[in-house]
C-alpha positions in Angstrom: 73.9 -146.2 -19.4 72.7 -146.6 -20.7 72.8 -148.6 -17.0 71.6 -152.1 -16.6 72.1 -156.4 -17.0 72.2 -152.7 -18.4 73.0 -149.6 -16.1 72.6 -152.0 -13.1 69.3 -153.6 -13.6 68.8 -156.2 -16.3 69.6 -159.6 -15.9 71.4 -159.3 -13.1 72.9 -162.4 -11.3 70.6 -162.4 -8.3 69.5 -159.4 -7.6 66.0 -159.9 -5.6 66.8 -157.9 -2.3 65.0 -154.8 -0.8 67.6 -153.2 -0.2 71.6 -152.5 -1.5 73.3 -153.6 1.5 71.0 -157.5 1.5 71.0 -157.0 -2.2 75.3 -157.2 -2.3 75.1 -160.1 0.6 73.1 -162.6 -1.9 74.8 -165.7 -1.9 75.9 -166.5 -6.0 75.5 -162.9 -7.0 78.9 -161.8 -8.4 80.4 -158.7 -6.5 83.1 -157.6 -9.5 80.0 -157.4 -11.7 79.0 -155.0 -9.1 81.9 -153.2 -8.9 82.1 -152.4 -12.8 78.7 -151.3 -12.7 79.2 -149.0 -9.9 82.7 -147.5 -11.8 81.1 -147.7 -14.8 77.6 -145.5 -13.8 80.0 -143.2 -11.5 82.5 -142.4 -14.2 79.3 -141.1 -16.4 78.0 -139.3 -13.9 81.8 -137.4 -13.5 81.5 -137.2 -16.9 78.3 -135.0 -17.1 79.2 -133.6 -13.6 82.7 -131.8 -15.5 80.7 -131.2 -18.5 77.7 -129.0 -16.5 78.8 -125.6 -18.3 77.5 -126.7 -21.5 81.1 -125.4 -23.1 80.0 -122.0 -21.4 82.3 -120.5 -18.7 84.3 -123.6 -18.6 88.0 -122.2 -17.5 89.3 -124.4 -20.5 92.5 -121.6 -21.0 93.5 -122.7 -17.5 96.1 -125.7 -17.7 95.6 -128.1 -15.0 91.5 -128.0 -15.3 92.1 -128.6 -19.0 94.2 -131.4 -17.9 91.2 -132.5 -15.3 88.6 -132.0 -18.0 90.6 -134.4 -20.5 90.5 -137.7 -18.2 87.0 -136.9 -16.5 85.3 -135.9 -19.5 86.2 -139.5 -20.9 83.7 -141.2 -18.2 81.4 -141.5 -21.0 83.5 -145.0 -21.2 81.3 -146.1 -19.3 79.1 -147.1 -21.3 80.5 -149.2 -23.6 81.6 -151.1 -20.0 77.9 -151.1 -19.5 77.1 -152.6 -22.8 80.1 -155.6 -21.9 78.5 -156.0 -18.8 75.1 -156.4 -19.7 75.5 -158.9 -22.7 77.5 -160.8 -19.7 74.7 -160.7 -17.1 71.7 -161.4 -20.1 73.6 -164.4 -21.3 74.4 -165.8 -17.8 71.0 -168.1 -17.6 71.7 -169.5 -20.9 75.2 -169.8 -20.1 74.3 -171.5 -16.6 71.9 -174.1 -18.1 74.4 -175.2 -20.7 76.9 -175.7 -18.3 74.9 -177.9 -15.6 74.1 -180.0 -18.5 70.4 -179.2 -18.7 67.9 -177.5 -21.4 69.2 -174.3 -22.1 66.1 -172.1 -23.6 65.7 -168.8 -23.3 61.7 -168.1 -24.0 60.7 -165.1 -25.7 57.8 -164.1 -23.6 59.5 -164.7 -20.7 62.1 -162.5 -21.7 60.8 -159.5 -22.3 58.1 -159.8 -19.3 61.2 -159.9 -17.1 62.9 -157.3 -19.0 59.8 -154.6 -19.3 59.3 -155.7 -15.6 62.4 -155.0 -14.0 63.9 -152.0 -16.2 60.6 -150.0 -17.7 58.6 -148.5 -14.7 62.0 -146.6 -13.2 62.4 -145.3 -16.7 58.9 -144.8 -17.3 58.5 -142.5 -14.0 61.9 -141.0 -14.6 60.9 -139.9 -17.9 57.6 -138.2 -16.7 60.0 -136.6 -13.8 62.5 -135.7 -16.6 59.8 -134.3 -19.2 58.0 -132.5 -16.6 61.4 -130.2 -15.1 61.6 -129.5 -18.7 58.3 -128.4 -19.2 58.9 -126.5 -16.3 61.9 -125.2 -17.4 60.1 -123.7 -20.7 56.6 -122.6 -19.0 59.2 -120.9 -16.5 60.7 -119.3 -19.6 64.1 -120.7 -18.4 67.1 -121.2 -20.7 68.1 -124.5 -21.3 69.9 -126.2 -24.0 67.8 -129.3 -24.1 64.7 -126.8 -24.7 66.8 -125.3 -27.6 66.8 -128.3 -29.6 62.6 -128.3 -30.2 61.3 -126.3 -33.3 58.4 -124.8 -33.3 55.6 -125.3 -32.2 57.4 -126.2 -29.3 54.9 -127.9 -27.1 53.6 -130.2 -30.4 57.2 -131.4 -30.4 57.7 -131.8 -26.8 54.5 -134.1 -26.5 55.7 -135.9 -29.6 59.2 -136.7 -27.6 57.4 -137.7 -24.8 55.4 -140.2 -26.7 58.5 -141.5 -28.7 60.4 -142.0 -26.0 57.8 -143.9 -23.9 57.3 -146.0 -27.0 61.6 -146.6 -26.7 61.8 -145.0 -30.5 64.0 -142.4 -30.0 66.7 -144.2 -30.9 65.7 -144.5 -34.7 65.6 -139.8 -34.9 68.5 -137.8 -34.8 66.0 -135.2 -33.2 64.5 -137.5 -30.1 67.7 -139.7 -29.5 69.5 -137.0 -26.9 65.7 -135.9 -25.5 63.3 -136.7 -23.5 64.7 -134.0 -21.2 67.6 -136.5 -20.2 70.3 -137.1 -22.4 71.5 -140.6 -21.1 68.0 -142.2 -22.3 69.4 -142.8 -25.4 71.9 -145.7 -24.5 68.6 -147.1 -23.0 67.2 -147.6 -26.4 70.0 -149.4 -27.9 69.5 -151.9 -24.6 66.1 -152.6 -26.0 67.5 -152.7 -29.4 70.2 -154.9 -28.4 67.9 -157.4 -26.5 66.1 -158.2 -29.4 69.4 -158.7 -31.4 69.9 -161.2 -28.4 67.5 -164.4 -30.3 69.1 -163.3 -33.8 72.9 -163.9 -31.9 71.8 -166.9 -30.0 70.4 -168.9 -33.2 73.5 -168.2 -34.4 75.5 -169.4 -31.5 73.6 -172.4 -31.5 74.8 -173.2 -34.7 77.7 -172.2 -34.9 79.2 -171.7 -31.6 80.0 -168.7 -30.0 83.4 -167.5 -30.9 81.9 -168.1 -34.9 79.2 -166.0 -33.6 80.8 -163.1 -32.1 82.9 -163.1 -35.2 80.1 -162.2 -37.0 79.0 -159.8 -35.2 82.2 -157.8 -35.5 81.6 -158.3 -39.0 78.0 -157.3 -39.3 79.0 -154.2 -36.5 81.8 -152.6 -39.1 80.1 -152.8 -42.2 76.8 -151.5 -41.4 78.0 -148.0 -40.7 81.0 -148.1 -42.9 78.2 -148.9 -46.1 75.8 -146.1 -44.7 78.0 -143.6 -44.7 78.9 -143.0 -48.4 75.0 -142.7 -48.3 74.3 -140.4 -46.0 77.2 -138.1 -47.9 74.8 -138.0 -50.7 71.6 -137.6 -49.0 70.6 -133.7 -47.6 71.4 -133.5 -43.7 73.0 -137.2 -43.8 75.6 -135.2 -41.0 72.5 -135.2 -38.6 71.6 -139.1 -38.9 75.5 -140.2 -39.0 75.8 -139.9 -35.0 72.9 -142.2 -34.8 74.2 -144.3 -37.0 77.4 -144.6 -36.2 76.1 -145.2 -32.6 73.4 -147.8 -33.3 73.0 -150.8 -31.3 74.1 -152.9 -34.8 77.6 -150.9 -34.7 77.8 -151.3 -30.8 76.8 -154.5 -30.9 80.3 -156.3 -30.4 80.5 -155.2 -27.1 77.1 -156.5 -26.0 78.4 -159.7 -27.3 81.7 -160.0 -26.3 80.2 -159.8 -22.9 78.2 -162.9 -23.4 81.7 -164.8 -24.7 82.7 -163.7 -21.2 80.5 -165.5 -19.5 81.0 -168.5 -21.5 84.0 -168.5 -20.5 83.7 -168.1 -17.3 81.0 -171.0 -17.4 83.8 -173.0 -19.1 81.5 -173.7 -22.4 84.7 -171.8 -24.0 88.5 -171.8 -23.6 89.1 -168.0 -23.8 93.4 -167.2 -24.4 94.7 -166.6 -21.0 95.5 -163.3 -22.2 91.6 -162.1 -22.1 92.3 -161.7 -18.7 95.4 -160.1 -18.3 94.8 -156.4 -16.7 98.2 -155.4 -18.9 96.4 -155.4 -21.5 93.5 -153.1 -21.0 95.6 -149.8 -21.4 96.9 -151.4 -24.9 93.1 -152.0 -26.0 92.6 -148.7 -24.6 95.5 -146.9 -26.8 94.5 -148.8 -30.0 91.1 -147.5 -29.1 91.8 -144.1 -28.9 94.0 -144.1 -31.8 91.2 -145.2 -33.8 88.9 -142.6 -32.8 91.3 -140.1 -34.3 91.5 -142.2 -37.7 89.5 -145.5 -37.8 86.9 -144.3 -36.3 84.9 -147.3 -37.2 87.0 -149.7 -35.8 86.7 -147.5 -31.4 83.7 -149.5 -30.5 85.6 -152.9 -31.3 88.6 -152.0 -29.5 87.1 -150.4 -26.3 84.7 -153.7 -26.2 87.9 -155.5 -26.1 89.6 -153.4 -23.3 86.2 -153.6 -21.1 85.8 -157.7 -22.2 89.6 -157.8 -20.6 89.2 -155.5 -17.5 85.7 -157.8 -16.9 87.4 -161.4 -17.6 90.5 -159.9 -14.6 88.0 -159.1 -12.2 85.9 -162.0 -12.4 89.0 -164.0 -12.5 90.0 -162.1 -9.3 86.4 -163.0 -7.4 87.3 -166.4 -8.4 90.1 -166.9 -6.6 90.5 -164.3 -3.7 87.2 -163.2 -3.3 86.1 -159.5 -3.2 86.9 -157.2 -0.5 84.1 -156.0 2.4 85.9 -153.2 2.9 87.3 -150.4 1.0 87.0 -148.3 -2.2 85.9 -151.9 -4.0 83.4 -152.8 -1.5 81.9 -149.7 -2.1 82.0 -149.0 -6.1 80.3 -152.6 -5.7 77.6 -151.6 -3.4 77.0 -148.4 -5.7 76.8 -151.0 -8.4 73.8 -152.7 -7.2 71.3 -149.3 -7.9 73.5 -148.2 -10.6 70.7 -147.9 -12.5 68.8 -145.6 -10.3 71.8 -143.2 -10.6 72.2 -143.4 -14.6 68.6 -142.6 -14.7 68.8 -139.7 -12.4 71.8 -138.1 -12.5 71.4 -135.6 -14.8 67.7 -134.1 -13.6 69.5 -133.6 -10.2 72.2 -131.9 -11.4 69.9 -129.5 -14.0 68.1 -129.0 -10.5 70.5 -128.5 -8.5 72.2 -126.3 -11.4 68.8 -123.6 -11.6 69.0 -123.8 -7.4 72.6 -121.9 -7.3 71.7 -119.5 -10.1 74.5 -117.3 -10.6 77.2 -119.6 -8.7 76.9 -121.6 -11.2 78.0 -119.5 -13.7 81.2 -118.7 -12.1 84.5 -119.4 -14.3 86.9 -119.7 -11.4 88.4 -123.4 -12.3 88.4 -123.8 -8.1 84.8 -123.2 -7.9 84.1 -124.9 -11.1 85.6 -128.2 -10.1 84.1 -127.8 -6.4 80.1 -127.6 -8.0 81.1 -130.5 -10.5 81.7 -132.6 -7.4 78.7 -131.3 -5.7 77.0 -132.4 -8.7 78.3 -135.9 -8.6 78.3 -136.7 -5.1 74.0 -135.2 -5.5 73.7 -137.3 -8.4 75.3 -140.2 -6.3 72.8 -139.6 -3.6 69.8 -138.7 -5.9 70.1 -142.1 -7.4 70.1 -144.3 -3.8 67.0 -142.2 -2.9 65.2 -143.4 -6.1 66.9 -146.9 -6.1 64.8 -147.1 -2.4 61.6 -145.0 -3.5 61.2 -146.6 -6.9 63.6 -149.0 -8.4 63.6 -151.4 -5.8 60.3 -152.4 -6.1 60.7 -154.0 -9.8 63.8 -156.6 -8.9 62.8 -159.6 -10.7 63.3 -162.8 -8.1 66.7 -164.3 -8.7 66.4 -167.7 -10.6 67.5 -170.8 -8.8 70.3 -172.7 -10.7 73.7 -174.4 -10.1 76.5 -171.8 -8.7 79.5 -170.3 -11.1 
């Protein structure tokens, strides 16, 4: 998710409406932003949607659902698109500024009171919501496999993830990082973590420019987890902290930051290769990328930051010259974009509800029926997520900041 500019939230481009439908009309915002958010927050919800057996009565022997479940299972891409995009949308002030010739600052106070204001109270009440079905879940003596992962005492632990998470630590445990009785929480930390990267990576762009910068951060982003992991090989139960490491907001960190090259050079502060924007190349970066997750493992979160800085740089490019439809399956991935958030936050509570609501039908291992509930699950997560966007999230939208247009 984590969302958002994260899972549709943070440092958005002029997002101040009350509603999706005013919020997409705002004059300046950028509706291909929009659009990625809304494919990138949909494709993870698909993604969990496909995946709600758990690995249990999932007709895997059956050929065409195993062929289904191959493509849907990888919208967890979307976040890495998520991280692209919001490195783009955080940077876009700074980027704006510097290209209208004024002061560009970016104050640390003001920062974060914009950040905590706009993104932590959905969280906050979606993580008491999120907590509290669990709780349910185990007072009801319900299986669930996010209640398996707690030792005992069970409760002690519980409270413990609750406080962690509101505290946005759970991203430093190999235990908390997947709780909070919502899995997707845990791209949320690496936002924080990659916000206050943000002031290291803008000193350095300040002195040395950005594409100096960004270089470094691929640098910084392959050898952190490439000299922990001979480490944690030595170390008892290194396996359990490797996943965290080797998804830490340092090793994901290019793709935050190639979205801010983006948007410097779509500010025109940097002359990107025409071929940044070609939407050829997104299924090479795409191959490359998954050839390295069978081999060079270390080298995925690079490559899929390049095919999501490409697919972003084309439809910018495309908004810049044609405009974005009204109409149409773009119109409306774009107007799903703009409470993208909402839906990354709640998707997978309203499917777990929905889930204990059918009882035994969903436990079925007919791959018809199977396919049928993983779309009811997306299209209620879909829903689910508009409801809170009007109920809750739209009452944090930070007021859009005046500036010169793109």
């Amino acid at each position: 998710m984590t969302g958002s500019g994260t899972r549709g939230g943070a440092g958005e481009p002029g997002v101040g409406a009350s509603g999706t439908a005013a919020a997409a009309r705002e004059p300046g915002r950028l509706r291909s932003i929009d659009f990625l958010r809304g494919v990138a927050a949909l494709s993870v919800v698909l993604h969990h949607a496909i995946n709600f057996g758990w690995g249990q009565n999932m007709p895997m022997q059956v050929g065409w659902f195993r062929r289904l479940h191959a493509v849907v299972d990888r919208g967890d891409l979307g976040v890495p698109l998520f991280f692209v995009i919001s490195g783009f949308c955080i940077h876009m002030s700074w980027a704006r500024a510097r290209a209208s010739g004024t002061v560009a600052r970016v104050g640390f106070a003001d920062f974060w009171r914009r950040r905590l204001h706009r993104l932590y109270p959905p969280y906050f009440v979606m993580l008491v919501l999120s907590m509290a079905l669990l709780a349910g879940a185990a007072l009801l003596h319900r299986s669930a496999p996010l209640l398996a992962r707690y030792p005992e005492p069970r409760a002690a632990w519980m409270a413990l993830d609750f406080v962690v998470h509101a505290l946005m630590l759970h991203g430093f445990h190999p235990l908390f990082d997947p709780g909070g009785g919502n899995p997707p929480f845990w791209t949320l930390a690496r936002e924080e973590y990659l916000y206050a990267l943000y002031f290291v990576l803008l000193a350095w762009r300040r002195s040395w420019g950005v594409i100096a910068a960004a270089s470094t951060v691929l640098a910084v982003s392959l050898l952190f987890p490439a000299a922990l992991h001979p480490l944690l090989a030595r170390v008892q139960g290194g396996d359990d902290w490797w996943p965290l490491v080797r998804t830490s907001a340092i090793a994901l960190w290019i793709q935050w930051t190639l979205g801010m090259v983006a948007v410097e050079g779509y500010f025109g502060l940097v002359r990107l290769p025409r071929a940044c924007s070609w939407i050829a190349l997104v299924p090479v970066w795409a191959g490359l990328a998954l050839l390295a997750e069978r081999g060079a493992g270390l080298l995925a979160p690079a490559l899929w930051g390049m095919c999501f800085f490409t697919l972003l740089n084309f439809s910018i490019e495309v908004e810049r010259r044609r405009g974005w439809p009204d109409r149409g399956l773009p119109a409306w991935l774009a107007s799903a974009g703009v409470f993208s958030y909402s839906i990354y936050l709640v998707h997978v509570p309203a499917r777990a509800v929905m889930k204990q609501l059918l009882g035994k039908i969903a436990a079925t291992g007919d791959p018809g029926t199977y396919v049928a509930l993983a779309a009811f699950f997306a299209t209620g997560g879909y829903l689910a997520g508009k409801l809170f966007f009007l109920l809750v999230e739209r009452r944090f939208l930070n007021r859009p900041r005046r500036g010169p247009p793109a």
